[in-house]
N, C-alpha and C positions, 0 to 999 in steps of 0.2 A: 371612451374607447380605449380599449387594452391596446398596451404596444411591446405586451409581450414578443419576443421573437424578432425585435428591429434590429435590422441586418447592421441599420446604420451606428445603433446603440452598443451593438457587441464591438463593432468596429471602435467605437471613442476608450472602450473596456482599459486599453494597455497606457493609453495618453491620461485617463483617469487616475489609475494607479502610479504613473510618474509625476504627477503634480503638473501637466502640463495641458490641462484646460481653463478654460478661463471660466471667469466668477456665473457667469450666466449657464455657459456651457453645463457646468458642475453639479449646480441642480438641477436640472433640468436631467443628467445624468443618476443623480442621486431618486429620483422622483424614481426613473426608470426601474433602477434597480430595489427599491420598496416592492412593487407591481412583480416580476419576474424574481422567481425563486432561484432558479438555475442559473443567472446571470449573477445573482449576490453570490451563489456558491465560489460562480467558477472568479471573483471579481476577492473573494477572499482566498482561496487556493493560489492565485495570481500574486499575491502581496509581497511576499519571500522571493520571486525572481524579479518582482521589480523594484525590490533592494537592491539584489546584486548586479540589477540591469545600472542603477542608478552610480553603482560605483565601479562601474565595467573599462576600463579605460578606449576597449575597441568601440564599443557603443558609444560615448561622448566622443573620438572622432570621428567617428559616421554621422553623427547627427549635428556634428560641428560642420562638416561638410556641406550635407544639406543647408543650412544655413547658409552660408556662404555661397552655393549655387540658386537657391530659392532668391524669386524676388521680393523685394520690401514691403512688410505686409504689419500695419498696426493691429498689435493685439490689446484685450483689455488686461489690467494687471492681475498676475498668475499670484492666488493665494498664499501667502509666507508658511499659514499652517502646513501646507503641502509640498510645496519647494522645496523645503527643509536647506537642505547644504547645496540643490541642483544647481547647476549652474546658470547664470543670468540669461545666456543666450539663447536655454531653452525657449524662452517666452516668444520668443520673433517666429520658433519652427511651426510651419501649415501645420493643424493637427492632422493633417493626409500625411504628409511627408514623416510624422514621428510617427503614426500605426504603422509606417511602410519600414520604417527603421525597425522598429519592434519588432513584426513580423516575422522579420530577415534573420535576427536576433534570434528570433525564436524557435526556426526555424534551423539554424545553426547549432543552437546551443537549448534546447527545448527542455521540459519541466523536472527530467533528472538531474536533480541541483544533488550534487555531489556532498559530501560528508564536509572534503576541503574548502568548498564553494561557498556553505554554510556557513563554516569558520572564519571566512574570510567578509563572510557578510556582518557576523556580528565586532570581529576587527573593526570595520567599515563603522561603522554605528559610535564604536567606540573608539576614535580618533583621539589621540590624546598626544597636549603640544608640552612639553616638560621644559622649561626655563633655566636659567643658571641661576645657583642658589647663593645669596648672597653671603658673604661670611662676615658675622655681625663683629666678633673682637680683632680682627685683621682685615677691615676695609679693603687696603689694597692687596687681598687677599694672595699673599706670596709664596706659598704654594700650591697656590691654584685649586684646595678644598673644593671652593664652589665649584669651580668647573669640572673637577673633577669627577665631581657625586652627582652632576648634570649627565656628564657622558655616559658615566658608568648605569645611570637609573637607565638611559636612552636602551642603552645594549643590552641591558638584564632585560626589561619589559617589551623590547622588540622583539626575544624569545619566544613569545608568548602567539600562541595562533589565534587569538581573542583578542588582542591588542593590536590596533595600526597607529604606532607610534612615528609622531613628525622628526626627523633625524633632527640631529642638531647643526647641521649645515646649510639645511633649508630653512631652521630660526634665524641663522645667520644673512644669511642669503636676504632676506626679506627684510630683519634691522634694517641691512646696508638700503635697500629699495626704500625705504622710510626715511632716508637721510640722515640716522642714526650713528654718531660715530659706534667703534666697534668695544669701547672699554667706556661705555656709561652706565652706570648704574639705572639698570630695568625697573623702572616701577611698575608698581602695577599698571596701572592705565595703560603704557605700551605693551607690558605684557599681554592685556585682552586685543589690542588692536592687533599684535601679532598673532595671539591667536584665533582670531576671524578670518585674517589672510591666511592662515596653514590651513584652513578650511577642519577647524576641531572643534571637537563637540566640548572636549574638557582641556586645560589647561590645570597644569601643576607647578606651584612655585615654592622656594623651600628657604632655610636660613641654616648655615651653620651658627649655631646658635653657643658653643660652647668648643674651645679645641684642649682647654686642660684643665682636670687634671682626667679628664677622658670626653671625646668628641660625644655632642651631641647636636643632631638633625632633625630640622623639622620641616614640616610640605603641609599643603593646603590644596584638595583638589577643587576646584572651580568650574561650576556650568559654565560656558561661557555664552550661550545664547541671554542666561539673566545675570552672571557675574554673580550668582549667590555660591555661594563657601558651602560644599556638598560632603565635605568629610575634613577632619585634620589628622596629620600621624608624626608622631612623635619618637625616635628611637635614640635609648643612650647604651654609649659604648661602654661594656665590660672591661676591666681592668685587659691591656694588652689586645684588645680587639681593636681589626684593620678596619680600615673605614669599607672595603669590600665585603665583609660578611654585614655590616650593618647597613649596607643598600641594596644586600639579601631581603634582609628583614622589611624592612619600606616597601620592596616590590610587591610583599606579600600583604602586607596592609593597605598596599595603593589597589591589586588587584582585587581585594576583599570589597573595600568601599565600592568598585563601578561595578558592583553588584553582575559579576558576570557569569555564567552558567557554571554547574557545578560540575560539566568536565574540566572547567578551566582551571578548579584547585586540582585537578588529576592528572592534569600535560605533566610532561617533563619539566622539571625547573630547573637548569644548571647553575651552580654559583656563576655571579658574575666574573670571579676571577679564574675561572675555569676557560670563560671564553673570551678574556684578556692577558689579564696577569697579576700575580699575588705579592707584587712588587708595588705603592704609591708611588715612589720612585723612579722607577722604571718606566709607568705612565704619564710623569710629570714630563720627562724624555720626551718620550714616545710626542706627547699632544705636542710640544715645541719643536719636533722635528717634522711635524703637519704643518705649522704656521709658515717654516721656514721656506718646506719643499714648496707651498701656495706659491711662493715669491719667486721660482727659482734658483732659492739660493742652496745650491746643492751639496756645497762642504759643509755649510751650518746645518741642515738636515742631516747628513751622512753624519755628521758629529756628535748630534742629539740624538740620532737610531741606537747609534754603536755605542751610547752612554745606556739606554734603554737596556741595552743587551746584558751591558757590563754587570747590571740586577738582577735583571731574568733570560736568560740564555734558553729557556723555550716561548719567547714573545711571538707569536708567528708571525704579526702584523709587522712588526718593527723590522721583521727580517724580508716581509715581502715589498715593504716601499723601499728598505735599503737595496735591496736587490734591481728594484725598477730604476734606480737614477742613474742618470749616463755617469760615466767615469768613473764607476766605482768597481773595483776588479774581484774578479772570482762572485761576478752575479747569480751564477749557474749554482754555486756551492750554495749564495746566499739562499734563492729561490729554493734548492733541495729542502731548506731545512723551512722552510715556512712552510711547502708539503707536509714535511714530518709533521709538523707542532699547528697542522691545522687544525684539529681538535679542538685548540686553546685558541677558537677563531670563533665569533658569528657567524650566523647561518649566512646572513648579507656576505661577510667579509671573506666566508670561504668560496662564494662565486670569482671574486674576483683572483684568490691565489689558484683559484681553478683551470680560469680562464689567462693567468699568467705562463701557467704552467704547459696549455696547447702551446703558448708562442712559446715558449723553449724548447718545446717539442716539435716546431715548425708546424704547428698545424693553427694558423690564424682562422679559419672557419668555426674548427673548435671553439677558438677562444671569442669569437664571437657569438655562437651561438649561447654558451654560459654568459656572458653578459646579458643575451637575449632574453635569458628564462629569470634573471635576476631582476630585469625592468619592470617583467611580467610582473613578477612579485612585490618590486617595490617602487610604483610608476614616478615619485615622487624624486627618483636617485637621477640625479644629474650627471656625474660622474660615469657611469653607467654608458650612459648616452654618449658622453664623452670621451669615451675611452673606442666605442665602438666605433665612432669619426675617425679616432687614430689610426684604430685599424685599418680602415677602409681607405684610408690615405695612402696607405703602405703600400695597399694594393693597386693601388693610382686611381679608386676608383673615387674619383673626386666628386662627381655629383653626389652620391649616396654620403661619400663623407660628411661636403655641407648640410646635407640633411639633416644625420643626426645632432651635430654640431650647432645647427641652428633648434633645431629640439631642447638640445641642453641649455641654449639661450631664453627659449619661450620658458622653461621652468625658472631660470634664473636669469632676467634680464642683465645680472650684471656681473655674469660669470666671465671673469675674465679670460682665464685661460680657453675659453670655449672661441672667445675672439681673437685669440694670436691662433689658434688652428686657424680659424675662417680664413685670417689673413693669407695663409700659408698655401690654402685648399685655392682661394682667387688667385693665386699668384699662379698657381701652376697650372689654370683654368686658363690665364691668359688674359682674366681680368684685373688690370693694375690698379684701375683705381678703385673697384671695390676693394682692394686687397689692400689698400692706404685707409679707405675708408674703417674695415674693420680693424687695422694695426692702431690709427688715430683714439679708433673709441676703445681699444685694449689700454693706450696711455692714458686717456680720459680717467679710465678707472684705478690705476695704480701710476700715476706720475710720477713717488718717487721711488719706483721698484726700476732695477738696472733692466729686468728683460723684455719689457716691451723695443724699449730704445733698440736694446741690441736686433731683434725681431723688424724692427723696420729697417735697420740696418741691412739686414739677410734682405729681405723686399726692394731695399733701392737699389742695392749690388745686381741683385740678379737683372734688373733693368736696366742694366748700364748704369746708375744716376751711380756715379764711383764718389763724386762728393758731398752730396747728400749720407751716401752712405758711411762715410768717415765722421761725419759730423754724428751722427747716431748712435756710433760704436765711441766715440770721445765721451759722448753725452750720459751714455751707461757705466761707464769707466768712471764717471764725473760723480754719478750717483752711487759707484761701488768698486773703488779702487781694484777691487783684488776679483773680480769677475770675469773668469780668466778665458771664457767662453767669446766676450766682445774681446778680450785682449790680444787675444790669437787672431777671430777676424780681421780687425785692425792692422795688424801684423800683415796679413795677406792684403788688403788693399793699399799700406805702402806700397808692396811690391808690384804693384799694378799701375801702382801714380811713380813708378820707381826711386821711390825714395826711400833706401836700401838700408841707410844705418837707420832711421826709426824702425822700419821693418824687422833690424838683426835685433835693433833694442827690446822692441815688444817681445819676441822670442826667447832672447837670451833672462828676461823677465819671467816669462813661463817655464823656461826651462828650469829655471832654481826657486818655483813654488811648492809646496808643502805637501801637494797631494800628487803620490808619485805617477799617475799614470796621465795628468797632465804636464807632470816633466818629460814624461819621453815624447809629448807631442809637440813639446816647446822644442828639444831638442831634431826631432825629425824635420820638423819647420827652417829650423834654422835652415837645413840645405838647400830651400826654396830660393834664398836669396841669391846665393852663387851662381844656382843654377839657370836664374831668370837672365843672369848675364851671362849667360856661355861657358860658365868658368866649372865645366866637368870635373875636373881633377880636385877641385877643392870643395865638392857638391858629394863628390864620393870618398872623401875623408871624412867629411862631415857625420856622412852615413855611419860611417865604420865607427867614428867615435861614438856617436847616439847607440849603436848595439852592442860595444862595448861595456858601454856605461850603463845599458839594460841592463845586462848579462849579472854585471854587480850589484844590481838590483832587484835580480831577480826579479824582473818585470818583461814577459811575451808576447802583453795582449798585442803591442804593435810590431810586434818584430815582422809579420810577414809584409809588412807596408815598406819596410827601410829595405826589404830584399828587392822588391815589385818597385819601386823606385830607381833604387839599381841596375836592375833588366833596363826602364826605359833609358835610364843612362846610357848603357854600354849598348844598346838599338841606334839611338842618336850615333853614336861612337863608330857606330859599324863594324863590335867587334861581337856578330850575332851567337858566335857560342856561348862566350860568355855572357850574353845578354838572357839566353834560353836557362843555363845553369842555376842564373839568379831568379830566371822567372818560375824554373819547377824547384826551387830549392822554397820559394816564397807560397805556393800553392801545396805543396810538402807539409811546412808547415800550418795552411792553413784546416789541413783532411780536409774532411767532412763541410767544413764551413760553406755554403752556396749564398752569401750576403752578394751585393751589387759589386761593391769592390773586388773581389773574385772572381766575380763572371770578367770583369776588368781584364783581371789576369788572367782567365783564361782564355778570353779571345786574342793579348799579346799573345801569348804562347801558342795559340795556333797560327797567327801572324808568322812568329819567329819558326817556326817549322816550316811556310811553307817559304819562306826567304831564303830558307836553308835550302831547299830543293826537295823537303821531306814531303812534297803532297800526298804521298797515301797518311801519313801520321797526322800531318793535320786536317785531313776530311774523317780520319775516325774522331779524333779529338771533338771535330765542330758536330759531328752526326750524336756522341755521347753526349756535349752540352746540350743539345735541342733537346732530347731527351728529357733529360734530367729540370729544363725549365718548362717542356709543357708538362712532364710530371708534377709541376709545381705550379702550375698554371702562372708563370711568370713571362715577365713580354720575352719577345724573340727578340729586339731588337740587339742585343750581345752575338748570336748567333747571325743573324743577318751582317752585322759587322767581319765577323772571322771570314763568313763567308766571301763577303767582299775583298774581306786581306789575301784571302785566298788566291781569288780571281785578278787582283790586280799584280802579283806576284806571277799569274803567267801568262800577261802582260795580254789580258782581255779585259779592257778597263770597260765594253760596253756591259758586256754580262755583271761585272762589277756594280758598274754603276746601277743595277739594276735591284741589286741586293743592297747597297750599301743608301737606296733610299728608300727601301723597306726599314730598313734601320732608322735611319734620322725621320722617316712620316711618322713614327713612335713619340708621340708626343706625351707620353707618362715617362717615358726613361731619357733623358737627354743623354746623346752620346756623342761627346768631343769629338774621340778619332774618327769616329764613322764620317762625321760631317770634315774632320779635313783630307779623310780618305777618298770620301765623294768628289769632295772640289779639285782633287789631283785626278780621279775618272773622268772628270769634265775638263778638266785642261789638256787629258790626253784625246781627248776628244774635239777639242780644238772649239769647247762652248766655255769661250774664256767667261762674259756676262755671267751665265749659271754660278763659273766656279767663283768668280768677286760677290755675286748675291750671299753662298754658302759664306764666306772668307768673313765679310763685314758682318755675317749671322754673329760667329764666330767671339767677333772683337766686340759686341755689344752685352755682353756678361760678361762679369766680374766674380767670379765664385769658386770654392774648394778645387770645385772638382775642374775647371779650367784651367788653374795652377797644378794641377797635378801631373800636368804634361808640359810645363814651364815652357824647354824647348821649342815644342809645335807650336804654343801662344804666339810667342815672336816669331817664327818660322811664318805666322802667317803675314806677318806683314811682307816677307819676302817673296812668298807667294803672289801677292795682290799686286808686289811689283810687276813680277813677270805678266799675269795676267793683260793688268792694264799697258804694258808693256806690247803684248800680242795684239791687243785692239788698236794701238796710234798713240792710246792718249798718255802722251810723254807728262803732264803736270802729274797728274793723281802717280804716275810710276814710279816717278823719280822723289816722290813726296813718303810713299812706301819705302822705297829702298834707303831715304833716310832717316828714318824713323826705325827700321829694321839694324841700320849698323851704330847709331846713338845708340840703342839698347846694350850693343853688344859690342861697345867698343874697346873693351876691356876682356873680352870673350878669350878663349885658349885658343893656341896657333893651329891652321890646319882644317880648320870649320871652311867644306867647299863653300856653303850658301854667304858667304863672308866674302871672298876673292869672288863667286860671280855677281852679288848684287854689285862691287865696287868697282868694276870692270863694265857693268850695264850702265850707272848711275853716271859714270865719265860719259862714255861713250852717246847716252842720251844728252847730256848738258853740251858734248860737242857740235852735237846738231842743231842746239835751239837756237 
């Protein structure tokens, strides 16, 4: 009996061609298609998209999903000759649920397999994991030759649209998974086992084999499904030739051997040093200011970029990671020129100065979407993925954050830095102890790197844990004297446990380090400490000295912080002109800038106009910031604040109060003043409970931006006096009001909240 035309047979067609039928199924399909002409036809026309199905990234997770929603279903074992590189979990999927995938697939993306598609299928095929080459007459190969001529082959052959070349951070990545420390010498035998994990078809391993009286290379491509030796290539340098033209030459005899089509000898080939750099030197830099930035350690990186440079002043890379690390000044200038000098960039590596370049442009969507098209291309990039977390962080959009974040994880279980995000992303979720959780398994993996420590430092502060958190920030200081990032923290939690000269110490430490734009934040700091005790006048010398001593430094980037500091000085002071002066002199300075700090400033400044009696000027003020941040689709919660300084200024604290917890329900932007402006609506409201719920909110974080308003901090304790004070309960009042004048018993003369709490605190102890 013919079974020509079996509805059911054409249906197995697409599960056939992905290697996902089982041993019986298979002939019994193969049977079929003998019999039926049109079915072998259309079963070989089919062949070439279920390559590119097979290496499709959206299709493995669609069909990973399936799995995971399908119930548990034994299958017989899926033939190796057919699986090829599929993945294991194929074998569990219903062959119903993979025609349904297929279909869908097909459906979407149907049999015009594009030129590119093509390209990317025979890439696919030919998977190729490139090892670091050993250097036989300098074992401990000191200037880094082998590593060298590993990178440099990674980034010439990753050119190539026939080539899907395994980065070499994802060899990396996979050692470290292996239990491998990170400087033993690869033998073979791990070299195959790493390359079965990159999921490669070939593996190439190489040897500097000779460095004088001229460099000679050599490489060995390798099947890795048999481990037989499928070509060797051999190149020696010309008198005066860089070792970058001669890993020209190797790409070209590496691409020769994996016998690849013959538009492949016709693509573009660019010298490798065209999209690096024509410096050894410069590269040696360059890769040590990778190893360092991994760690954190961002003067040793900035030191190692900026040597890079000193060789090759068109490096693009070297100027786009120096650009990216915090504290490093004139980013803007840096960034410009790794635009310029993108040319002398990979195709890979020019997404990412692409997608650097929307965020300096202020357009984050942008720069995620170039990440986006770069994953497309190279699904393998972790970094990618992780970069796009960051983003997404910024924009407080914390669920999608951890996604990608945890993405970057599932490629690299042991991606650290993908973990101190996680950490960051729970914390501000509200999940503490995942947020411990992932900070823990971040020190798990680099124990004796300073930033983890300092990172769950940042996690216990923010929870109140103020001594946990000191113990963290000691503990990174322990591991890295001069990491000036916990040292400064540290500095601020003295000030919190008030313990004032370690606090001025830490400071007056930062302020006389070697990278000047953490001297002027050592120097800004220091005013923190006067001012945490009342002592205005010498909070505002302070000031004045630290912008002086910019001045001579020629260093701005903080200059509008020590003015915006200033304003809330002379607010507290109550002398509001000159509080307003310093606050548009500080946003003057800043133009253009709309950072978070800013909006700061300018909801004081609308504040400070309408204390002034100026209400038309600050409702155009608060009407242009709305503006300007849903122009930028950024939270209200700034604008809900002004508006409430607004309203409490003409002394309608309900309507206040109204906006000012639209402001604090804002749980992506925490904002200090709004939640002590609320709890003064609710006091004037006579819902004392509400305003000690806000107050105690208040005193349970430990963090920058809390100190940044020194005054209000302690003010709250005074506050909680009164409050508790208006309910009866004289213990908790009188426990507030001294705690409130301990702080500030050394405070400047004339502070009213000073003469009423000490006149309350009597007055209640005469009653007890």
């Amino acid at each position: 009996m013919t079974r020509r035309g079996d509805k059911r047979f054409e249906d197995m067609l697409y599960a056939y061609e992905l290697g996902m039928l089982s041993d019986e199924e298979c002939e019994e399909f193969e049977l079929y298609l003998l019999e039926d002409d049109d079915a072998f036809k259309k079963a070989h026309e089919f062949q070439e998209a279920a390559r590119l199905l097979r290496h499709n990234p959206g299709f493995r997770e669609l069909a990973a999903r399936l799995v995971e929603e399908s119930p548990p279903k034994t299958e017989p074992e899926i033939r190796p000759e057919r699986i090829g590189r599929w993945k294991k979990w194929a074998a569990v999927v219903p062959t119903a649920a993979v025609a349904m995938t297929v279909l869908v697939l097909l459906i979407l993306k149907p049999w015009d397999i594009e030129i590119r598609s093509t390209k990317e299928a025979i890439a696919s095929e030919n998977r190729l994991a490139i090892m670091y080459f050993k250097n036989i007459p300098d074992p401990s190969d000191s200037l880094k030759l082998g590593i060298i001529a590993a990178n440099l082959l990674i980034t010439d052959l990753s050119e190539s649209d026939y080539v899907q070349v395994v980065s070499g951070q994802r060899l990396h990545d996979i050692l470290r998974l292996m239990g491998r420390p990170d400087d033993i010498e690869i033998d073979r035998l791990t070299a195959m086992q790493i390359a079965v994990k990159a999921d490669a078809r070939w593996m190439l391993i190489g040897n500097i084999l000779q460095v004088e009286p001229e460099l000679i290379i050599t490489s060995q491509l390798i099947n890795v499904s048999t481990g037989d030796v499928t070509a060797s290539q051999r190149v020696a340098g010309d008198s005066g030739e860089t070792i970058f033209s001669m890993v020209d030459r190797l790409t070209q005899e590496i691409k020769a051997d994996l016998s690849l089509p013959i538009d492949a000898r016709q693509e573009s080939d660019p010298s490798v040093a065209d999209v690096t750099t024509h410096s050894s030197d410069a590269y040696r830099h360059y890769l040590d200011g990778i190893d360092y930035k991994q760690k954190f350690y961002n003067s040793e990186a900035a030191s190692s970029f900026r040597k890079a440079l000193e060789y090759d002043s068109t490096f693009a890379m070297a100027y786009y990671y120096l650009s990216c690390l915090p504290g490093i000044s004139g980013s803007d200038e840096l960034h410009a020129k790794a635009v310029k000098y993108s040319g002398h960039a990979s195709r890979k590596e020019r997404y990412y100065i692409l997608s650097q370049k929307s965020i300096f442009d202020g357009d984050i969507a942008g720069a995620i979407d170039k990440l986006e098209e770069m994953i497309e291309r190279y699904p393998d990039e972790k970094e990618g993925y992780f970069q796009i977390g960051v983003y997404k962080y910024y924009l407080s959009l914390y669920e999608e954050a951890g996604t990608y974040s945890r993405k970057a994880i599932e490629i690299d279980p042991l991606f650290k830095e993908a973990y101190n995000q996680l950490a960051y992303i729970y914390n501000k979720s509200g999940n503490f102890e995942q947020s411990i959780w992932a900070i823990n398994k971040y020190i798990s993996l680099a124990p004796d790197e300073a930033n983890p420590y300092d990172s769950r430092g940042d996690i216990y502060a923010a929870n109140g844990k103020l001594d946990k958190a000191i113990q963290s920030y000691m503990k990174a200081l322990e591991i890295k004297p001069d990491y000036h990032t916990s040292l400064n923290s540290l500095g601020l939690m003295y000030v919190f446990n008030l313990n004032f000269d370690r606090a001025d110490s830490c400071f007056q430490v930062l302020a006389n380090v070697e990278n000047r734009l953490n001297r002027a934040i050592g120097r800004f700091h220091l005013a923190f400490v006067p001012l945490y005790q009342g002592k205005y006048g010498r909070a505002l010398q302070i000031l004045d000295d630290g912008i002086a001593a910019d001045r001579l430094e020629h260093g701005t980037e903080i200059y509008p912080s020590f003015r915006y500091l200033s304003a809330v000085i002379h607010h507290e002071r109550n002398d509001l002109a000159l509080a307003l002066q310093e606050m548009n002199q500080s946003l003057e300075i800043s133009k253009g800038d709309f950072s978070t700090d800013t909006l700061y400033g300018k909801a004081l400044q609308i504040q400070l106009l309408a204390e002034s009696g100026d209400f038309p000027g600050a409702e155009r003020a608060a009407r242009a910031m709305k503006k300007n941040l849903e122009d930028s689709d950024k939270s209200l919660s700034r604008y809900w604040c002004a508006m409430g300084a607004i309203e409490l200024a003409r002394e309608d604290p309900e309507t206040a109060a109204n906006y000012l917890k639209n402001a604090t329900d804002d749980k992506t932007a925490f904002n200090f003043p709004a939640h002590v402006m609320l709890g003064h609506a609710f006091m004037k409201l006579d819902r004392f409970e509400d305003a000690i719920a806000i107050f105690n909110t208040l005193l349970s974080r430990y963090a920058d931006k809390r100190i940044f308003w020194a005054p209000l901090t302690v003010k709250v304790h005074y506050y909680l006096g009164l409050a508790h004070e208006k309910l009866g309960q004289t213990g908790p009042a009188i426990e507030q009001y001294q705690t409130f004048l301990e702080i500030w018993k050394d405070a400047d003369t004339g502070i009213k909240e000073i003469e009423d709490a000490r006149k309350s605190m009597a007055r209640l102890k005469s009653n007890i």
